[in-house]
Each structure stands twice: as C-alpha cells, then as structure tokens.
C-alpha positions in Angstrom: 82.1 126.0 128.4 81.9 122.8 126.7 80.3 122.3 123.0 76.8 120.9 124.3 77.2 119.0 121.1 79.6 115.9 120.3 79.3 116.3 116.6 77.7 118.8 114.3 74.3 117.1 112.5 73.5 117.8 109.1 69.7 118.3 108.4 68.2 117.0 105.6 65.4 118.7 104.4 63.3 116.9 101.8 61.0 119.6 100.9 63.5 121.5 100.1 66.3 119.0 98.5 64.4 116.1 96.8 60.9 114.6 95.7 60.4 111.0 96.7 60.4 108.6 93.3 57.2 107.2 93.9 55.4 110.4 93.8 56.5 111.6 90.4 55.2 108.2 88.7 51.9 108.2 88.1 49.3 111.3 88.4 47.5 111.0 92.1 44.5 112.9 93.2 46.6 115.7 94.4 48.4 115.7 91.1 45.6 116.1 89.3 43.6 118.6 91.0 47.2 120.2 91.4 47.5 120.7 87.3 43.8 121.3 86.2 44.0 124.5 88.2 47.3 125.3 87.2 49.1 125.1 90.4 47.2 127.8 91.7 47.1 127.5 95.6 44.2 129.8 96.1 42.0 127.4 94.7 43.8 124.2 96.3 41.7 122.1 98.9 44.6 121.3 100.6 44.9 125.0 101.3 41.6 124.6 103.6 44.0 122.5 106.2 46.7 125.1 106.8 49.6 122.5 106.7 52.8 123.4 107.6 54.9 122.6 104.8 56.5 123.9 101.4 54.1 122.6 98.7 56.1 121.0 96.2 53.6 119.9 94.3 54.7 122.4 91.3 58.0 120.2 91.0 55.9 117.6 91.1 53.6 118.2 87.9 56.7 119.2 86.3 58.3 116.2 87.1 55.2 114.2 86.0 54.7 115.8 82.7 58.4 115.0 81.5 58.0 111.0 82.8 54.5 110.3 82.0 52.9 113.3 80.1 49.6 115.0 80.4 46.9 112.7 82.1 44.6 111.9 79.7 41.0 112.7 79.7 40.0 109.3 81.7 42.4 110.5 84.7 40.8 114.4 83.9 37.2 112.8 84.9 38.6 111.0 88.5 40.1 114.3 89.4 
C-alpha cells in the first residue's frame, strides 16, 4: 500500500514552542489579572470559559517582568 502521504509535515505548535513578541511587551488585562493572583488558575476568569489550550500566560509574566518590570500601581488599578 502506498504512503497516503507525499511528504512528512512538521507541526508547529506555538503553545508549546514560542510566545508571539507582541504579547510580552507591554502588561494587558490578562497579564495583569494573570500576576496579581500569582498565576494561580483557580482564580482566573478565563478559567470560567473552559478553552482548549495550554495557558502560557506564566511564560508570559516571566517574560514581562525581565523586559518591562513590575506594572506599576497605575496599571495595578486598570486590572
């Protein structure tokens, strides 16, 4: 029986590989509410919508607290 494929495909899994730049920049909503409960998903809204994905949102904080530092207190109040 022949291969049903031509070629073997590599999949790329960005959840798993890379962030995308533009999230580590600056602190988001998510961000925020992400680090002032310590990255603890119990207590995440976006726990509520039962997504189906790796949060990477821990890599993320980390990410954003060695390019931009802590928020500061104006970003604490929008979060």
């Amino acid at each position: 029986m022949e291969d049903l494929f031509e070629y073997e495909e590599e999949f790329y899994s960005p959840a798993n590989e890379e962030m995308s730049d533009s999230i580590t920049q600056n602190w988001t909503q998510q961000a925020l509410e992400c680090y002032y409960i310590n990255c603890d998903c119990k207590k995440c809204s976006l726990s509520a919508g039962h997504y189906s994905f790796i949060c990477q949102m821990p890599r993320v904080i980390e990410s954003l607290l060695e390019t931009v530092g802590a928020p500061d207190e104006e970003e604490r109040k929008t979060a």
